[in-house]
Backbone as XML, in Angstrom:
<?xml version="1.0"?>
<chain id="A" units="angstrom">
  <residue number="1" name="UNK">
    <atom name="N" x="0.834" y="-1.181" z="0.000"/>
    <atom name="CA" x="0.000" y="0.000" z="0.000"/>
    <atom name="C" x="0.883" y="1.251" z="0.000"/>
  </residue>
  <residue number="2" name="UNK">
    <atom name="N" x="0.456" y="2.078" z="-0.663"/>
    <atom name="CA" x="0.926" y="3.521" z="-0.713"/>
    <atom name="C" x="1.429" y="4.404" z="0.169"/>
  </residue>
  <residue number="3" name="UNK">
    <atom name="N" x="2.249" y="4.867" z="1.297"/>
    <atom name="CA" x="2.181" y="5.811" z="2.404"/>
    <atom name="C" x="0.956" y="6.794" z="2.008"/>
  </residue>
  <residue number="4" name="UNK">
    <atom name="N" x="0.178" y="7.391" z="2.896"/>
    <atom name="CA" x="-0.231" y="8.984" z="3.123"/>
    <atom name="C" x="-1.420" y="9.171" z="2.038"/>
  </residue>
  <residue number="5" name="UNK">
    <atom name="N" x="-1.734" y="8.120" z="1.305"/>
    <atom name="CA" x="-3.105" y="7.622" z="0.422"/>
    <atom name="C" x="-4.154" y="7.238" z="0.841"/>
  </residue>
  <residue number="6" name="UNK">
    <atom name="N" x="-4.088" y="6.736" z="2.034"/>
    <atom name="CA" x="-5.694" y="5.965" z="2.627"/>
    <atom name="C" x="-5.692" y="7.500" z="4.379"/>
  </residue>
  <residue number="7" name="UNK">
    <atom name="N" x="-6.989" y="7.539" z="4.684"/>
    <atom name="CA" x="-7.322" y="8.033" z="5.632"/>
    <atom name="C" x="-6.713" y="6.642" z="6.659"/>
  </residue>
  <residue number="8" name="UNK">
    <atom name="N" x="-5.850" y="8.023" z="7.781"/>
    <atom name="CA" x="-5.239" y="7.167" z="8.928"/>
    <atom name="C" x="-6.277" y="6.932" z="10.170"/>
  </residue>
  <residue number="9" name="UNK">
    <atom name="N" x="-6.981" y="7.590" z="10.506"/>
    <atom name="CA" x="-7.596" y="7.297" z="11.529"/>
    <atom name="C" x="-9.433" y="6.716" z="11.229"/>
  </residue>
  <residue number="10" name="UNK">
    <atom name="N" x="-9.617" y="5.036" z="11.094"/>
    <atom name="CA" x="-10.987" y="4.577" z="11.210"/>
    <atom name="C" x="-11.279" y="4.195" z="12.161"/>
  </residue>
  <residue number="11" name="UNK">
    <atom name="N" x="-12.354" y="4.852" z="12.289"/>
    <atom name="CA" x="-13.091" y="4.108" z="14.542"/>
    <atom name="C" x="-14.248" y="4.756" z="13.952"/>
  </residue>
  <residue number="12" name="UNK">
    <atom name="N" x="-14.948" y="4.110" z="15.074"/>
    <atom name="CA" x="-16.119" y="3.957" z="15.229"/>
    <atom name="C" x="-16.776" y="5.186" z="15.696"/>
  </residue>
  <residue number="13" name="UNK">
    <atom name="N" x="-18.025" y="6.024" z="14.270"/>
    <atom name="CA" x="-18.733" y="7.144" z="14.745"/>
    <atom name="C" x="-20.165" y="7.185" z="14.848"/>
  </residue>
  <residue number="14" name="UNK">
    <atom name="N" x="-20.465" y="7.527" z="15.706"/>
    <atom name="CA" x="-22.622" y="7.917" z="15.487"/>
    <atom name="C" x="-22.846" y="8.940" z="14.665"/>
  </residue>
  <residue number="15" name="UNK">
    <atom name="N" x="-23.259" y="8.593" z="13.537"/>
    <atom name="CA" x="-24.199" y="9.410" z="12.691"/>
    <atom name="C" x="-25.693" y="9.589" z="13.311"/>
  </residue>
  <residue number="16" name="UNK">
    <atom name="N" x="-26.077" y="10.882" z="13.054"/>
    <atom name="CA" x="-27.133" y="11.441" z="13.770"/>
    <atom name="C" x="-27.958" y="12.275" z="12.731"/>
  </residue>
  <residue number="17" name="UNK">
    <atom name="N" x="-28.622" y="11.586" z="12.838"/>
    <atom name="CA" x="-30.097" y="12.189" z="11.702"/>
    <atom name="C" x="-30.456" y="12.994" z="12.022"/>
  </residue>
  <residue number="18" name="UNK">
    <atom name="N" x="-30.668" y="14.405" z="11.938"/>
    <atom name="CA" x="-30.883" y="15.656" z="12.207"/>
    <atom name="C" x="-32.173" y="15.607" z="12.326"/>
  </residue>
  <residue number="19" name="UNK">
    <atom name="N" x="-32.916" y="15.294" z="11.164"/>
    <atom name="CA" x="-34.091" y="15.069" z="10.601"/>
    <atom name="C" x="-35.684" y="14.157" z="11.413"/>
  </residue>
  <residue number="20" name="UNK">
    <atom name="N" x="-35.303" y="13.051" z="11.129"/>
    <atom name="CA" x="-35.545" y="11.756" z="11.803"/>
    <atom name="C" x="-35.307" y="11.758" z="13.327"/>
  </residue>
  <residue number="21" name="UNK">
    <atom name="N" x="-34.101" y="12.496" z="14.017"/>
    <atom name="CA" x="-33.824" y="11.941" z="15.051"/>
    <atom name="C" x="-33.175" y="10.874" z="15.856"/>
  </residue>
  <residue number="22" name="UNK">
    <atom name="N" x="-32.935" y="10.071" z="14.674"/>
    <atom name="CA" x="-32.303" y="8.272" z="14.714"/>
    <atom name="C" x="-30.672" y="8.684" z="14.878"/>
  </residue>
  <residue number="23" name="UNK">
    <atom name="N" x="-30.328" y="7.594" z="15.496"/>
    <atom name="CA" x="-28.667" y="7.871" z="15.496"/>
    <atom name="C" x="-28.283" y="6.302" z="15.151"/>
  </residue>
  <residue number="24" name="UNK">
    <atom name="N" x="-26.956" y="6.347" z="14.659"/>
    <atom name="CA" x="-26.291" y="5.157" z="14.047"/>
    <atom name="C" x="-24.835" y="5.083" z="13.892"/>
  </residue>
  <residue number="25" name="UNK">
    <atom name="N" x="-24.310" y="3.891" z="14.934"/>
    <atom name="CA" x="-23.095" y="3.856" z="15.214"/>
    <atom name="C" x="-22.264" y="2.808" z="14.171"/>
  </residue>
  <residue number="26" name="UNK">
    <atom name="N" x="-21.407" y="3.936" z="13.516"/>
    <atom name="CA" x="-20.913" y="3.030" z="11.897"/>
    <atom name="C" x="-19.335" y="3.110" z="12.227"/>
  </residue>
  <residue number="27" name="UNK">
    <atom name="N" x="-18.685" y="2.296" z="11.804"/>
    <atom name="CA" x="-17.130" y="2.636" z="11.534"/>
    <atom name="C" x="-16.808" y="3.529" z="10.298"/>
  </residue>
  <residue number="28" name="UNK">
    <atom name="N" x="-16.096" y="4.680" z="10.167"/>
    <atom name="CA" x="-15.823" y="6.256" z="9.361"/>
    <atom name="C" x="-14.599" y="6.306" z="9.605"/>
  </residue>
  <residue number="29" name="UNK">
    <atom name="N" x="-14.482" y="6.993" z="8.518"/>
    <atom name="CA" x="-13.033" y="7.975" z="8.681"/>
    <atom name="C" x="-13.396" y="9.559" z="8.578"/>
  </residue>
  <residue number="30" name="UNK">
    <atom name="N" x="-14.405" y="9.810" z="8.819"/>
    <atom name="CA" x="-15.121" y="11.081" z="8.602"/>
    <atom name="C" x="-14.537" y="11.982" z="9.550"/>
  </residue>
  <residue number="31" name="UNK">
    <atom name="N" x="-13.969" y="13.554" z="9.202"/>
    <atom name="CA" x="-13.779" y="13.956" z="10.435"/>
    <atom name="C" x="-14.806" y="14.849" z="11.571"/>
  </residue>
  <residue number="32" name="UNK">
    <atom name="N" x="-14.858" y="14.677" z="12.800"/>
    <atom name="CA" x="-15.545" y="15.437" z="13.608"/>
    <atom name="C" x="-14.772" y="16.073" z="14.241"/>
  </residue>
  <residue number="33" name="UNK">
    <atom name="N" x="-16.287" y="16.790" z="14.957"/>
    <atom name="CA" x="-15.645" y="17.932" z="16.271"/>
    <atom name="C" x="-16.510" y="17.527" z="17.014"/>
  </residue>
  <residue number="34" name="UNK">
    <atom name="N" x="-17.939" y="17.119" z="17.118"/>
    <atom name="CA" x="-18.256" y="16.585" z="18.490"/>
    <atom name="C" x="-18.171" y="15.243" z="19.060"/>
  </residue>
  <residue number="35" name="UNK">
    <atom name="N" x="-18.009" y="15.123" z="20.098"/>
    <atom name="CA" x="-18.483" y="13.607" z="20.807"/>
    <atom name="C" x="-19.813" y="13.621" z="21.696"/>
  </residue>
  <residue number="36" name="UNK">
    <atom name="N" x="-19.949" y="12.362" z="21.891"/>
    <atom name="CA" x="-21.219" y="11.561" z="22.589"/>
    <atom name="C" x="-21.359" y="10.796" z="22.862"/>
  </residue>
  <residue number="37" name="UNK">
    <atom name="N" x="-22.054" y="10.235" z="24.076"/>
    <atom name="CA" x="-22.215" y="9.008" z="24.745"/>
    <atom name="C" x="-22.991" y="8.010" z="23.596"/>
  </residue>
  <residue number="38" name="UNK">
    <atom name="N" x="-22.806" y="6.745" z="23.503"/>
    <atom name="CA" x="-23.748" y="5.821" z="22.597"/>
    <atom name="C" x="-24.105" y="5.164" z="23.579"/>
  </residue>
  <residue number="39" name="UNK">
    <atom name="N" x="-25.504" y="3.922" z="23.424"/>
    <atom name="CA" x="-25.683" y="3.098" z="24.277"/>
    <atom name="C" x="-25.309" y="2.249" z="25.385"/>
  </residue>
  <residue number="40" name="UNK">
    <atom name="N" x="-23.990" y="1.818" z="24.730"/>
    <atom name="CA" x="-23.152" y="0.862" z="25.524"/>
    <atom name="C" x="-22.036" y="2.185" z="26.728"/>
  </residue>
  <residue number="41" name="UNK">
    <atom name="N" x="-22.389" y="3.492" z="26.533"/>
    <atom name="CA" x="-21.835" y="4.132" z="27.789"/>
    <atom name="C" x="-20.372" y="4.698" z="27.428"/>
  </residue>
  <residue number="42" name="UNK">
    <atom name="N" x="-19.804" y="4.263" z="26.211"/>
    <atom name="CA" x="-19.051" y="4.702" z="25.736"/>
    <atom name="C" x="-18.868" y="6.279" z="24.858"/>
  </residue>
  <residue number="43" name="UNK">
    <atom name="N" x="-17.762" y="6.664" z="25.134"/>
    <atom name="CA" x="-17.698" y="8.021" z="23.944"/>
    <atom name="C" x="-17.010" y="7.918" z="22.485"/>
  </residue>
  <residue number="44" name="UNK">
    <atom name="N" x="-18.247" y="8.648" z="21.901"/>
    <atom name="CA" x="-17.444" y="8.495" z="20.213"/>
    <atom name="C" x="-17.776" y="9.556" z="19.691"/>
  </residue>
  <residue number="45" name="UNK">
    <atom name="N" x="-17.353" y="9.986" z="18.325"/>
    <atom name="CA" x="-17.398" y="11.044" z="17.950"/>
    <atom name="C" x="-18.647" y="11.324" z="17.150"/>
  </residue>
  <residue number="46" name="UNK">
    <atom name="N" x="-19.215" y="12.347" z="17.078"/>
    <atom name="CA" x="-20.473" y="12.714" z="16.299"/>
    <atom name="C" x="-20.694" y="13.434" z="14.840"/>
  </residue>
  <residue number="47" name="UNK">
    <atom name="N" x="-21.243" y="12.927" z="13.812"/>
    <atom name="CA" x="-21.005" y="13.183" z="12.561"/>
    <atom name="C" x="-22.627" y="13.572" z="12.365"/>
  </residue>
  <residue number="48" name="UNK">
    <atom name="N" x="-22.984" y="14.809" z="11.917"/>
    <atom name="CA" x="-25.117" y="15.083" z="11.766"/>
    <atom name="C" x="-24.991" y="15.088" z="10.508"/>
  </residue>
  <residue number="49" name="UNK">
    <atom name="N" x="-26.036" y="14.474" z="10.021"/>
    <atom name="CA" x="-26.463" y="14.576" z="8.705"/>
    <atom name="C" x="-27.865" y="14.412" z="8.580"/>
  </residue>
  <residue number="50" name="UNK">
    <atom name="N" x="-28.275" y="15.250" z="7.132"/>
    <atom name="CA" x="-29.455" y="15.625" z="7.031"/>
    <atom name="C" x="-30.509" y="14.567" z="6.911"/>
  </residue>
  <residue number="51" name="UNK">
    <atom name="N" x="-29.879" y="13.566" z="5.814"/>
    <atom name="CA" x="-30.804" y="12.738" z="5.155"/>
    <atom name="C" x="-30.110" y="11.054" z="5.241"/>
  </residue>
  <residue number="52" name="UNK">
    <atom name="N" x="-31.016" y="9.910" z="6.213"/>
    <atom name="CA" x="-30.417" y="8.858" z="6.240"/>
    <atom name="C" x="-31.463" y="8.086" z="5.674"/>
  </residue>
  <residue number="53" name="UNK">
    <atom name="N" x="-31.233" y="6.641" z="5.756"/>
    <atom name="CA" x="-32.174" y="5.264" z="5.867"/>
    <atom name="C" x="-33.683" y="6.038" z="6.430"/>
  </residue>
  <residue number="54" name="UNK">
    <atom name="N" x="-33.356" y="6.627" z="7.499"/>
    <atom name="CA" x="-34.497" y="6.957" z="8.110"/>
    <atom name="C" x="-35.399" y="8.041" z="8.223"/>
  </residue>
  <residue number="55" name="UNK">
    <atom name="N" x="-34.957" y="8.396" z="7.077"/>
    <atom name="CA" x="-35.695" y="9.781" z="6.918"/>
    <atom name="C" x="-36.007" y="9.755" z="5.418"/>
  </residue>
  <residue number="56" name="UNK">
    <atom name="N" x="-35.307" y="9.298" z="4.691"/>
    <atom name="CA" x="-35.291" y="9.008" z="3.013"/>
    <atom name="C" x="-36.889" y="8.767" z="2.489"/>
  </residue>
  <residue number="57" name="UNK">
    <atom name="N" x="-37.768" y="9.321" z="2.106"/>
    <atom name="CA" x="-38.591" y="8.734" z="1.412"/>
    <atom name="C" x="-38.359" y="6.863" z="0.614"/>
  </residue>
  <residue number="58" name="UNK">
    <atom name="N" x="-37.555" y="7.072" z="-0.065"/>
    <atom name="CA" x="-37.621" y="5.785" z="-0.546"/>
    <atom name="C" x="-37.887" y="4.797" z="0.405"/>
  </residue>
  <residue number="59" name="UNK">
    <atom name="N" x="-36.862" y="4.690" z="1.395"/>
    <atom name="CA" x="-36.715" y="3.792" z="2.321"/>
    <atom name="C" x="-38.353" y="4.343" z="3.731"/>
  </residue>
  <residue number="60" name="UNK">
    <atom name="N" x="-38.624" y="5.147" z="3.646"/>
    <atom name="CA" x="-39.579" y="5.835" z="4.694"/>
    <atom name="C" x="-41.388" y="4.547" z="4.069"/>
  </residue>
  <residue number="61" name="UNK">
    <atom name="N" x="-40.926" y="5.595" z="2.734"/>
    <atom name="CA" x="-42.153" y="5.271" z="1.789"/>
    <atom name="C" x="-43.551" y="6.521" z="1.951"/>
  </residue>
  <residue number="62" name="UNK">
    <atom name="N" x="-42.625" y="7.754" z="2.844"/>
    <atom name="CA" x="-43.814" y="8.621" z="2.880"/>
    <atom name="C" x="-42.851" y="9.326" z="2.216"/>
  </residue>
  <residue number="63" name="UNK">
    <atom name="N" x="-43.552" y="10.857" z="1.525"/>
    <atom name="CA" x="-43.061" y="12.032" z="1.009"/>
    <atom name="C" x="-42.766" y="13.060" z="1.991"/>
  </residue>
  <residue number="64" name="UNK">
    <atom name="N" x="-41.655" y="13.519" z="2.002"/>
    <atom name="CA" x="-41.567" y="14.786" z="2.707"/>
    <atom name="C" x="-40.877" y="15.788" z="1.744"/>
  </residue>
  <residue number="65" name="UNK">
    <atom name="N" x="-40.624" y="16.633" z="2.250"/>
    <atom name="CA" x="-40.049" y="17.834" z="1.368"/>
    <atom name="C" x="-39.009" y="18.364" z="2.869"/>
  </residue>
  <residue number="66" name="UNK">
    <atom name="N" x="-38.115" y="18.049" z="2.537"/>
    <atom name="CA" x="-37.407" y="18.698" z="3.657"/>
    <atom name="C" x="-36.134" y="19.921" z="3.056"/>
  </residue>
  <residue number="67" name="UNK">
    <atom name="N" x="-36.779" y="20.967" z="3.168"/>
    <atom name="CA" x="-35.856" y="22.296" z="2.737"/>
    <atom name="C" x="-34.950" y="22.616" z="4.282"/>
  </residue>
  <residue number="68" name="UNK">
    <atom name="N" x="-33.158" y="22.511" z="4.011"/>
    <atom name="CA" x="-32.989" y="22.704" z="5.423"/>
    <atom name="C" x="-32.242" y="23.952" z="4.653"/>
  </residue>
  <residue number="69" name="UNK">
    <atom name="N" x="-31.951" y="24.226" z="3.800"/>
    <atom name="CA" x="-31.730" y="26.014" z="3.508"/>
    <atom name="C" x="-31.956" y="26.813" z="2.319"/>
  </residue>
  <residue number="70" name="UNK">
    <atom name="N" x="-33.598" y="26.783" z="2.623"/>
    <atom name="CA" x="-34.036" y="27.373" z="1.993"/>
    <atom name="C" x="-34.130" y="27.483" z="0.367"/>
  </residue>
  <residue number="71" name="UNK">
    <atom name="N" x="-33.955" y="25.948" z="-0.177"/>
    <atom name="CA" x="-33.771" y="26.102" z="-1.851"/>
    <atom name="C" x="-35.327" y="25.910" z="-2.398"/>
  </residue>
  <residue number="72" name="UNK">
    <atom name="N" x="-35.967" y="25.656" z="-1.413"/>
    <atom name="CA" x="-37.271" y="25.751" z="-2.462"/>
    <atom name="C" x="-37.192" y="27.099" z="-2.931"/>
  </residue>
  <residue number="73" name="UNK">
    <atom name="N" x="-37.523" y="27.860" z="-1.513"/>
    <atom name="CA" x="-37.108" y="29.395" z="-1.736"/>
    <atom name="C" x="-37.077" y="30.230" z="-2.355"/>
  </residue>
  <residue number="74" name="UNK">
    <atom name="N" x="-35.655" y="29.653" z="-2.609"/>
    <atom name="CA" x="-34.688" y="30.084" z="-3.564"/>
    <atom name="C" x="-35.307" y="29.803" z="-5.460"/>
  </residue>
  <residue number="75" name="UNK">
    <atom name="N" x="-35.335" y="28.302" z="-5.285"/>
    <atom name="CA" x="-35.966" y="28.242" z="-7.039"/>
    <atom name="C" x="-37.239" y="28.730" z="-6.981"/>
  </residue>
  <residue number="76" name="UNK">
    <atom name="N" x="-38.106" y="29.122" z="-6.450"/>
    <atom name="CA" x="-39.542" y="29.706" z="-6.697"/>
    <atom name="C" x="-38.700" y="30.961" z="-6.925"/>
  </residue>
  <residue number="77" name="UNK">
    <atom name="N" x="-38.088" y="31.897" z="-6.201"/>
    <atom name="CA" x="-38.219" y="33.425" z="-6.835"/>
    <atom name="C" x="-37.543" y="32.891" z="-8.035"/>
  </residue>
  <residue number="78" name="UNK">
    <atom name="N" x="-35.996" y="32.360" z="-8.719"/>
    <atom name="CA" x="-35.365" y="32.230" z="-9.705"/>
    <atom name="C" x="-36.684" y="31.371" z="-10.768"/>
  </residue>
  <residue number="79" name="UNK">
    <atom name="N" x="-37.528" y="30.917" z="-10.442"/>
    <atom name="CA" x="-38.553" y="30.520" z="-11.426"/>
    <atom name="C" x="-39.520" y="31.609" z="-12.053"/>
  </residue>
  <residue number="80" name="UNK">
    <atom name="N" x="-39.990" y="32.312" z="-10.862"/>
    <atom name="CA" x="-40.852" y="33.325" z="-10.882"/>
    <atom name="C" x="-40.074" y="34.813" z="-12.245"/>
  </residue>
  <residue number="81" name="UNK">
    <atom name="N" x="-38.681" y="35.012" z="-11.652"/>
    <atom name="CA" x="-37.572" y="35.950" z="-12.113"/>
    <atom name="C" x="-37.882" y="35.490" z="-14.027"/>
  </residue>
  <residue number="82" name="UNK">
    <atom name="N" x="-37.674" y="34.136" z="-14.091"/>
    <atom name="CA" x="-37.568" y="34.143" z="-15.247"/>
    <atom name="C" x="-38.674" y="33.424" z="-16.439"/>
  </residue>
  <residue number="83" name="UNK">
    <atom name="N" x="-40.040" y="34.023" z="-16.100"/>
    <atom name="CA" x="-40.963" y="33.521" z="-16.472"/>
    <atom name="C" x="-41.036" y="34.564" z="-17.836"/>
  </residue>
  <residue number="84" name="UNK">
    <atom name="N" x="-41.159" y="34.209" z="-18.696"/>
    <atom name="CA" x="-41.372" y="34.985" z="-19.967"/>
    <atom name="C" x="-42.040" y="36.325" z="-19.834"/>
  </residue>
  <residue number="85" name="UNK">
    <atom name="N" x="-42.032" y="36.993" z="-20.242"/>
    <atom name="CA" x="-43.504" y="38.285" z="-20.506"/>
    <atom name="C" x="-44.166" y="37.904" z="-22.151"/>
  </residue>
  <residue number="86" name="UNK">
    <atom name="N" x="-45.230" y="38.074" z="-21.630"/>
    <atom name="CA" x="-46.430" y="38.248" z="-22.980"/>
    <atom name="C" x="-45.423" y="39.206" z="-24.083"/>
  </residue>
  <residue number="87" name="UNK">
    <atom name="N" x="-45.632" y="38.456" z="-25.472"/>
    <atom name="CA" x="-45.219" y="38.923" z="-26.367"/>
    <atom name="C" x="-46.050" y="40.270" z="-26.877"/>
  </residue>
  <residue number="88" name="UNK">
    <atom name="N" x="-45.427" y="41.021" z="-26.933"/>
    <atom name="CA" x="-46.534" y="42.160" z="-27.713"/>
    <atom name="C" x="-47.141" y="41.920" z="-29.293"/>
  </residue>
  <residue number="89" name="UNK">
    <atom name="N" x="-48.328" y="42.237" z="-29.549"/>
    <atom name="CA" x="-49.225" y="42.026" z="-30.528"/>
    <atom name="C" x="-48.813" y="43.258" z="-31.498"/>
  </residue>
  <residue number="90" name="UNK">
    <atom name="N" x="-48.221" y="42.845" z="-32.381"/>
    <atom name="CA" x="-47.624" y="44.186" z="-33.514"/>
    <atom name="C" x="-49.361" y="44.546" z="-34.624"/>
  </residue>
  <residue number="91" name="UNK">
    <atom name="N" x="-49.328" y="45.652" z="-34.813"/>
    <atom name="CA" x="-50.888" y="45.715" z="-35.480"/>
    <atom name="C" x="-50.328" y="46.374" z="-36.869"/>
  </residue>
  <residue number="92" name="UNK">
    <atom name="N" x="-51.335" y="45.454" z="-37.768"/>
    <atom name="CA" x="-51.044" y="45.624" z="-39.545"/>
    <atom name="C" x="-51.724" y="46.242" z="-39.708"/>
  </residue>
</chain>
């Protein structure tokens, strides 16, 4: 194997569904800044993310719409911005 090519540090992190609420203790090389207690009483580091297993429509099987900054928002005015104008009627 290569020196200084693979991420050096993998252990074990809780991903935390922002969303959902669910947390899930995976082995990562992801980096954090927080820690937290998991079940077994131990500390590990904390990784949030928006959208998991458990929040996913697909996997849910309900619809949600989850805007966490504001891009519906955002494409309704940029939709609205660029909606044509009525052509003017030239008279013969």
């Amino acid at each position: 194997m290569k020196k200084d090519v693979h991420p050096k540090e993998y252990r074990e992190v809780i991903f935390e569904d922002v969303t959902a609420g669910k947390r899930f203790l995976i082995g990562s090389t992801v980096a954090t800044e927080k820690t937290d207690k998991w079940d077994d009483g131990k500390v590990y580091p904390v990784f949030q993310i928006e959208i998991s297993s458990a929040s996913h429509p697909f996997y849910t099987g309900q619809s949600k719409v989850i805007d966490t900054a504001g891009r519906v928002d955002k494409f309704k005015k940029r939709a609205a911005a660029a909606k044509p104008k009525a052509a003017k009627k030239s008279k013969r």
